[in-house]
Each structure stands twice: as structure tokens, then as C-alpha cells.
C-alpha positions as CSV (number, residue, x, y, z in Angstrom):
1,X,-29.6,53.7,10.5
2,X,-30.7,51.2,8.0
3,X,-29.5,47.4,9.3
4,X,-29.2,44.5,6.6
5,X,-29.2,41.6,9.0
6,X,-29.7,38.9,7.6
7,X,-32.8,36.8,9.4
8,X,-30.3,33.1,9.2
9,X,-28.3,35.5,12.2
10,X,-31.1,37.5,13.5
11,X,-30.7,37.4,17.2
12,X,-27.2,36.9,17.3
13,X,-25.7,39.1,14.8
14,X,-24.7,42.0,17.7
15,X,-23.5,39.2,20.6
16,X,-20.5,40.5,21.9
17,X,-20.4,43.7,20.7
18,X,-21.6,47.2,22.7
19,X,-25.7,47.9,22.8
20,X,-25.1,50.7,20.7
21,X,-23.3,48.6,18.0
22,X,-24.1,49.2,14.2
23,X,-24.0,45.5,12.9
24,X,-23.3,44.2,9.7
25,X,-22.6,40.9,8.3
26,X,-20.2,40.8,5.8
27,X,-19.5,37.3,3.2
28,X,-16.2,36.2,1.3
29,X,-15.6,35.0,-1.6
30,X,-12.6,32.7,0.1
31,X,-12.9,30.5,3.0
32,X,-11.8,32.0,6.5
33,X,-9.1,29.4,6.5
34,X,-6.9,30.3,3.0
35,X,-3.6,31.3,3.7
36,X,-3.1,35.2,3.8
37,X,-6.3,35.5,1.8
38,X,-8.9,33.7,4.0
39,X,-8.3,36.2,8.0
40,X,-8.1,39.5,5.8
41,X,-11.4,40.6,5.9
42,X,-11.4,39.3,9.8
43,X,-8.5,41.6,10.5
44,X,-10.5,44.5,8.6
45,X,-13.0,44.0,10.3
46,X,-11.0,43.7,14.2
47,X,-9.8,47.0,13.0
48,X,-12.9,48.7,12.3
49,X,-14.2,47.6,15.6
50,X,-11.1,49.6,17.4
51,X,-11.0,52.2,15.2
52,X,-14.4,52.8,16.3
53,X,-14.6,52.2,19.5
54,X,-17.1,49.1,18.9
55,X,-19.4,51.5,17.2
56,X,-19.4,49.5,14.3
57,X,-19.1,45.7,14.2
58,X,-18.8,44.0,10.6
59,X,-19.4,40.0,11.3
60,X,-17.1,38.1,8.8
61,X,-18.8,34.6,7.0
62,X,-16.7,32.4,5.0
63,X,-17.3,31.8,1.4
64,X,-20.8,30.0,0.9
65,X,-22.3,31.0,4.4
66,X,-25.1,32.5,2.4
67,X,-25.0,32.7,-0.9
68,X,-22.5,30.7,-3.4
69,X,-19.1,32.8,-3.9
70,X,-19.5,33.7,-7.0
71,X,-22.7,35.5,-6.1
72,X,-21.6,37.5,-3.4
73,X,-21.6,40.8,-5.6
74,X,-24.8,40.6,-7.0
75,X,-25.6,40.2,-3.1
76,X,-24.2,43.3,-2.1
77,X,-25.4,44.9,-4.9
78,X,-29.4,44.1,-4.1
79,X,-28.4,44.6,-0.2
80,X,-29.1,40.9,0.4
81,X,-26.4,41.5,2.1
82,X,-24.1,44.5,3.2
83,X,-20.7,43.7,2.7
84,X,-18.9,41.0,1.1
85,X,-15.0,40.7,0.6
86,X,-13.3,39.3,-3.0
87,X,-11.0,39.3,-5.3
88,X,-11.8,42.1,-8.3
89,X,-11.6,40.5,-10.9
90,X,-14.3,37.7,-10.2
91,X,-17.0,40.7,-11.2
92,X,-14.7,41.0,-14.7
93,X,-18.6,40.0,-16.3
94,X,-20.4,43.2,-15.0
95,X,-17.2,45.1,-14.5
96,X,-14.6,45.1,-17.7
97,X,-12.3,47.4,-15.7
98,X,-12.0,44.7,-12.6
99,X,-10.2,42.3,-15.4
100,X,-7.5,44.9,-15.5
101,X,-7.1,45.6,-11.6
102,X,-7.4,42.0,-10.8
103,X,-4.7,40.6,-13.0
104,X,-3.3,43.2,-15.7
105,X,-0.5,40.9,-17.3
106,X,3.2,42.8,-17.2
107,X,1.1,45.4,-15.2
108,X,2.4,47.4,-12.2
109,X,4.7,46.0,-9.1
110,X,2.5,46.0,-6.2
111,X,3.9,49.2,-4.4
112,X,3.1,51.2,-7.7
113,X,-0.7,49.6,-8.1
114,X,-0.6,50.6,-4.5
115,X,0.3,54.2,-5.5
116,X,-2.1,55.0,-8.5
117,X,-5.1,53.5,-6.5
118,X,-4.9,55.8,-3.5
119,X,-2.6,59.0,-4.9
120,X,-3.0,58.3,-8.8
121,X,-6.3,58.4,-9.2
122,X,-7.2,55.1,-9.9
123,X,-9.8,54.4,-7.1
124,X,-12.0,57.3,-8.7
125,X,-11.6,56.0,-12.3
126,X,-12.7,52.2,-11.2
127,X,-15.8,53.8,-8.5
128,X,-17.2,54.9,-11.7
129,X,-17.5,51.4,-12.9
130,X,-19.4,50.4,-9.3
131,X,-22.1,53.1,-9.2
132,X,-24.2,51.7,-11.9
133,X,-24.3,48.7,-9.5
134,X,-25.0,50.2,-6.4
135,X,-21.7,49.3,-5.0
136,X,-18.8,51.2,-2.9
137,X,-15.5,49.3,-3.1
138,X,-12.8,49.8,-1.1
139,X,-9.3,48.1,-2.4
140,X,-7.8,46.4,1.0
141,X,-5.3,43.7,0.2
142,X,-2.8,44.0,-2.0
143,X,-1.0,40.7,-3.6
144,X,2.0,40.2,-4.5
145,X,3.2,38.5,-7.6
146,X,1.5,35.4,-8.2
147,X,3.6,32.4,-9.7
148,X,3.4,31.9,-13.7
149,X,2.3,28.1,-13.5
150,X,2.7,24.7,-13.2
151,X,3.5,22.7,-15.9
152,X,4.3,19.1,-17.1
153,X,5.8,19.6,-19.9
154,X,8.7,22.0,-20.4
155,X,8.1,25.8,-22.3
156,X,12.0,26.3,-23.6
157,X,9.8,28.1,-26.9
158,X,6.8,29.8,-27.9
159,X,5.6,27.0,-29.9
160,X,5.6,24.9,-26.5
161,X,2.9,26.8,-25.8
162,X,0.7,26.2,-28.9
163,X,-1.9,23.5,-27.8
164,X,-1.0,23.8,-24.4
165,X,-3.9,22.7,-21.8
166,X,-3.8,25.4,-19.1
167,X,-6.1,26.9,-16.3
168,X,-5.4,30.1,-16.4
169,X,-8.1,32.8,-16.0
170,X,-8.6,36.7,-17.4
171,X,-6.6,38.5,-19.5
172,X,-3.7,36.4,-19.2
173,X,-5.6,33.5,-20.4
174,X,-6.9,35.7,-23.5
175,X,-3.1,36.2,-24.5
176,X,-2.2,32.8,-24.1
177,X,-4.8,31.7,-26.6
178,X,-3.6,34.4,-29.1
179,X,-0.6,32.0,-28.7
180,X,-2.6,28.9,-29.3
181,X,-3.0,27.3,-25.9
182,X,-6.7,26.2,-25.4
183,X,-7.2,28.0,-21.9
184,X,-9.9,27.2,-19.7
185,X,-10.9,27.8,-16.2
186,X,-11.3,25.1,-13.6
187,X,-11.9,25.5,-10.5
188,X,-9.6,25.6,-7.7
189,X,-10.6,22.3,-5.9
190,X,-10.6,20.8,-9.2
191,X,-7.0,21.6,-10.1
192,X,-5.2,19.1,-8.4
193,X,-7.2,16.2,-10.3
194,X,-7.1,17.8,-13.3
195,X,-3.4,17.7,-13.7
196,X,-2.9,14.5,-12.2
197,X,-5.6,13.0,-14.6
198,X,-3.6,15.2,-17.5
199,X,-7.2,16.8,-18.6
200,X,-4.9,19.9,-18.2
201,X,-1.1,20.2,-18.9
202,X,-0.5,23.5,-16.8
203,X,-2.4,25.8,-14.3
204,X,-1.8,28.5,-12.5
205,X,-3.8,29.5,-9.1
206,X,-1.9,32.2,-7.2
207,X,1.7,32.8,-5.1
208,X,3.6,30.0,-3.9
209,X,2.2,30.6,0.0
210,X,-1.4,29.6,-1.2
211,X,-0.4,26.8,-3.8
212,X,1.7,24.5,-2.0
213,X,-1.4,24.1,0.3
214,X,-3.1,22.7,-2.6
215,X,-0.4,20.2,-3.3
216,X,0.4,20.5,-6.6
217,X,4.0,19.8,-6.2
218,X,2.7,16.6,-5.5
219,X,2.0,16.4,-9.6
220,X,3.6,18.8,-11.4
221,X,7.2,18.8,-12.7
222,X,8.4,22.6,-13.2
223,X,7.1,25.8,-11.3
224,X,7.3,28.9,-13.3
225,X,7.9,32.2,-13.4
226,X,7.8,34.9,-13.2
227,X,3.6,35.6,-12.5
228,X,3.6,37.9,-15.8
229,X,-0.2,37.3,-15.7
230,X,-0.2,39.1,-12.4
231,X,2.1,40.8,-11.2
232,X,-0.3,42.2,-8.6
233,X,-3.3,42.3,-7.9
234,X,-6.3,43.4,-5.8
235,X,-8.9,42.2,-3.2
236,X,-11.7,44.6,-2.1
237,X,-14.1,45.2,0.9
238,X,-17.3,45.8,-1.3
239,X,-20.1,48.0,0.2
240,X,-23.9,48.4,-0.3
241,X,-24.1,52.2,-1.6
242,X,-27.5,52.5,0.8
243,X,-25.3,51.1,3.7
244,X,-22.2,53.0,2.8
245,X,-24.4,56.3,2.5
246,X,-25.9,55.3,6.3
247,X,-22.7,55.6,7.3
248,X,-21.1,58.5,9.3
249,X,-18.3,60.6,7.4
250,X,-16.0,59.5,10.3
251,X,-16.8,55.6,10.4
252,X,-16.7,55.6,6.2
253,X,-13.3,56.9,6.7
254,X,-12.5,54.8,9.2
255,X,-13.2,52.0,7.1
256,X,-10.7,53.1,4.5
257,X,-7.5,53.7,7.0
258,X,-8.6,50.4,8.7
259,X,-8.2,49.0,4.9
260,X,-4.8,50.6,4.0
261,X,-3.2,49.3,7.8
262,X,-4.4,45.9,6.8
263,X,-2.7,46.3,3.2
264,X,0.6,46.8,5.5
265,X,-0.4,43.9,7.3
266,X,-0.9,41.9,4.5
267,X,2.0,42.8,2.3
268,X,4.7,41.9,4.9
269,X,2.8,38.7,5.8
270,X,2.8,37.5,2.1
271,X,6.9,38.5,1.1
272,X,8.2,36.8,4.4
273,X,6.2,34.0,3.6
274,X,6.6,33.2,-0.2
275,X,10.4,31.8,-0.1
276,X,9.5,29.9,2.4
277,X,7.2,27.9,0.4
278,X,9.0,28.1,-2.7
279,X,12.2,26.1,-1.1
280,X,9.3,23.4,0.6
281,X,8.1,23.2,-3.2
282,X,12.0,21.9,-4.2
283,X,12.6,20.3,-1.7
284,X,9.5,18.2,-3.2
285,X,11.5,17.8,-6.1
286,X,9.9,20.3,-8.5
287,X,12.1,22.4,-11.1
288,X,11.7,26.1,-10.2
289,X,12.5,28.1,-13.1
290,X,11.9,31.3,-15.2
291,X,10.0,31.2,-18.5
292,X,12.6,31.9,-21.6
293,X,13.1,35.5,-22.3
294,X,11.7,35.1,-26.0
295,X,8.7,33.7,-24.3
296,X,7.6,36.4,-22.0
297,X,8.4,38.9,-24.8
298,X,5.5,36.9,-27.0
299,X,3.6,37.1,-23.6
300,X,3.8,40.7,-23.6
301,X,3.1,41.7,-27.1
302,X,0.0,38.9,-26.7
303,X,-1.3,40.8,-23.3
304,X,-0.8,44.4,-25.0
305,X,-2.8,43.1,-27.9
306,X,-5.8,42.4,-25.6
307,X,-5.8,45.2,-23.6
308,X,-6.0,47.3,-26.5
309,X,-9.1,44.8,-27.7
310,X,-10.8,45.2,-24.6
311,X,-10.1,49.1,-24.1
312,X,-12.0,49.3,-27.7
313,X,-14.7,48.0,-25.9
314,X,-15.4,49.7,-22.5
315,X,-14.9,53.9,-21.6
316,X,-13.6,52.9,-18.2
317,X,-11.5,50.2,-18.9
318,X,-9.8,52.5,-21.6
319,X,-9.3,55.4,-19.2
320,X,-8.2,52.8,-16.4
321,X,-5.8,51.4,-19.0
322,X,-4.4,54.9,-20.1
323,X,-4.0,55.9,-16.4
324,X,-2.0,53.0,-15.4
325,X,0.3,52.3,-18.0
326,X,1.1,56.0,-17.9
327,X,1.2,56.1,-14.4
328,X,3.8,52.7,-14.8
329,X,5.9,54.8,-17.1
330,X,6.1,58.1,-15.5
331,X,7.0,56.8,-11.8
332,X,8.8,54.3,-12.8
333,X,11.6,56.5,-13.5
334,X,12.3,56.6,-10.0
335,X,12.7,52.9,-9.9
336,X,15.2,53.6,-12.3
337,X,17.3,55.8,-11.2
338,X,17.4,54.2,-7.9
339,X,18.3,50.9,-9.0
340,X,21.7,50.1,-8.1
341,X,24.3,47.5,-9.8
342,X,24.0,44.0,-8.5
């Protein structure tokens, strides 16, 4: 089997693992150390090992280790290196259909995303999108809604929104400046600054578990919601096709069930921990509240408006788009009749 070791870790790449090890490296696009996001692709990788019996042994690096982030799939692509771990919608340049899976605004709750990818189809529809690249992608953390924002100055109207400085990123940004907000987007350990400096009047970044760790309650007067921009979203273990085609049947599918466990894993980490955080973020003194009905519904007609725009433009975002929303519809008739009076 073909190894893409890297020769910074030649030599110690396969330390600790059996003789007979198959050795990767794999990079992320997040620091080991985020909350939630940062030990996923260390649990994936724990997982593999077991599931395997220590035949395989992925060896996680943290974002930068050797190439910048935003990088990392054009490294896997060329095979610089195997593996790397990110969030989808980073690649939304190459990719037009990872714009939609990483953050489709009033899309899918994240147990239904969670259903169309594996049982609706939608992993074969967005693979398509990879091959040209060279690129395998398996989804393996799910994430929950994020937050809509935080904002100094109040949104009681859609005009509120018109000039509005916000960081907000894909194809919720794109609907916000059908609204008239100037969007832009700043990087995340230039946030903070940027709304205390008041270059930017709002941001968002992600849930309330990873966003009180960056402080903005410290700044900002009123949290948001709900995350209409992203109601869920996925991160992906992304693959070398000539690494993922070296692979036995059995370890290839091991790496998938070692991906769905740690979507369970995930997913219970991340609801336990989100109220906690949201009642540390009042008791900072910030204003947690939902956006006015009249403007989500501008929101939504906004976000429906660019999806069709970008659909227009790409095959596979189209058919992605079609597949979802009517995916969305048809199953969530079971949501309905199962809701029950409150």
C-alpha cells in the first residue's frame, strides 16, 4: 500500500502503533483545542484504530501543522497529504454544492440533514462534486444550530438591517446583502477587535459552546437567534481518492461507521453543552433574544432568492438543492404529525 508520509514526520509517524500499522497523517482546518470541533477528528481517528485492530493509524495535526487551513483541500487533493478534516463549506470556491451543505439558510434540522446524507441520497449527489478533485469525503460531525449573531445595535425591523456591518459568511451573507447590509468576512481571531473597535456592527461565528470562548459577550449587547443561516451544518473527514482506493473494502468501511459513532458522539456533546453557555452568556449581561418574525420571513424569501441564483449556476448544486428541500418537505410530515401541543 501506497504511504503519504509526510518527510516533517518521517521516522515517527508509526510510534506507538503495531509494526504492521498503515499510517497516515491527517491535518485540520481547526485547532486540536476548539471546543467540540477541535478532538473530532482525534476521536475519529481513536475509533479507526479499534475498529481495526491498530491496522490503520490516522495521526491527527492541528490546523497550520503543515500547510495554512485554508489549504488543506487542495492538499489532499494533490496527496501532499492524505487526509485532512474541515468544515464543507470552506471548499464553497471549488465546490458550489459545499455552500449549501455547510450552511443552507432555513435548511434542514440536523437529524433530517443527518437522514438525507446517509439514507436520502445526499452523500452520492455531493461525491459527484469531489471526484473531479480527486477527493473522497466522508460527512462525520454534524452541528447543531449555530446562533444568528451578535449585534450592537438592535434589529426590531428589516430596515435595521440595511447598512448593517456584519461578518457573516456564505449564503446567508449573500441574503443579507440582498437586504442591504454590507457583509464581509473576518476572520475568527479578528472578530473580537473588530466589534469592539465598531469596524463591524454584528458577526456571527458559530453555537453559543464555541463563541463564549471567544468572548464576545465581553462587547456585544444582544445575542440572536435563531441561526437561520445554519441551521445545521456539516464537517468532513476528506480522503485522497489514490489513498482511499489503497484501502481495503473492510477498513473504507470501517472508516464510515467510525464516522457515524462519532456523529453520536458529537451530537450529544454539543445539545448538553449549548444552554450551558447561553445562561454564562446572560449572566454577562447580554440580551438573548429572537430576531422579529417579519425579519426572518425577509430572511427567508432573501436565502430562497439565492439558492435559486446559485442553482442556475451549477448541475450539482441544483440537484443537491432539489433533493433537500424535497426531502425537508416530504419527511417532515412526520415531524408534523408528531408534534404535540405545548
Amino acid at each position: 500500500m501506497n504511504k503519504f508520509v509526510l518527510m516533517a514526520v518521517a521516522g515517527t509517524v508509526g510510534l506507538g502503533s503495531v509494526a504492521s500499522a498503515d499510517t497516515y497523517d491527517l491535518q485540520s482546518v481547526f485547532g486540536l483545542n476548539v471546543p467540540s470541533i477541535g478532538p473530532s477528528p482525534v476521536n475519529w481517528a481513536d475509533k479507526v484504530r479499534m475498529m481495526t485492530g491498530g491496522e490503520v493509524d490516522v495521526t491527527v495535526h492541528g490546523s497550520g501543522d503543515f500547510v495554512p487551513p485554508f489549504e488543506v483541500f487542495g492538499a489532499v487533493s494533490t496527496g501532499a497529504i492524505p487526509m485532512g478534516f474541515d468544515w464543507i463549506g470552506y471548499w464553497a470556491g471549488q465546490i458550489p454544492v459545499a455552500n449549501l451543505v455547510g450552511s443552507m439558510p432555513f435548511g434542514p434540522s440536523p437529524d433530517i440533514a443527518l437522514a438525507w446524507m446517509f439514507e436520502g441520497g445526499g452523500l452520492e449527489i455531493i461525491q459527484k462534486a469531489y471526484d473531479p478533485h480527486n477527493v473522497k469525503i466522508i460527512p462525520c460531525h454534524l452541528v447543531v444550530p449555530e446562533a444568528g449573531g451578535w449585534f450592537n445595535t438592535e434589529i426590531n425591523t428589516v430596515d435595521d438591517l440595511k447598512g448593517l456591518n456584519m461578518r457573516i459568511a456564505g449564503l446567508g451573507g449573500q441574503a443579507l446583502a440582498k437586504l442591504g447590509a454590507n457583509t464581509q468576512l473576518v476572520p475568527a481571531g479578528e472578530i473580537y477587535v473588530s466589534l469592539e473597535t465598531g469596524r463591524i456592527d454584528a458577526a456571527e461565528f458559530s453555537a453559543p459552546q464555541l463563541d463564549k470562548n471567544f468572548g464576545f459577550q465581553e462587547i456585544a449587547k444582544t445575542y440572536y437567534f435563531p441561526g437561520w443561516h445554519q441551521p445545521s451544518s456539516w464537517d468532513s473527514i476528506i480522503i485522497n481518492q489514490d489513498v482511499w482506493n489503497d484501502l481495503s473494502e473492510q477498513h473504507q468501511n470501517i472508516m464510515v461507521e467510525a464516522c457515524k459513532s462519532n456523529i453520536v458522539d458529537n451530537l450529544g456533546d454539543q445539545l448538553n453543552q449549548q444552554i450551558n453557555a447561553i445562561e454564562e452568556i446572560e449572566a454577562a449581561g447580554v440580551s438573548v433574544k429572537r430576531f422579529p418574525d417579519e425579519v426572518l420571513l425577509a430572511m427567508k424569501d432573501a436565502a430562497n432568492e439565492v439558492m435559486q441564483e446559485e442553482a442556475a449556476k451549477d448541475p450539482i448544486f441544483k440537484e443537491a438543492y432539489e433533493s433537500l428541500t424535497a426531502y425537508v418537505k416530504r419527511v417532515g410530515r412526520w415531524s408534523d404529525l408528531q408534534t404535540l401541543p405545548r
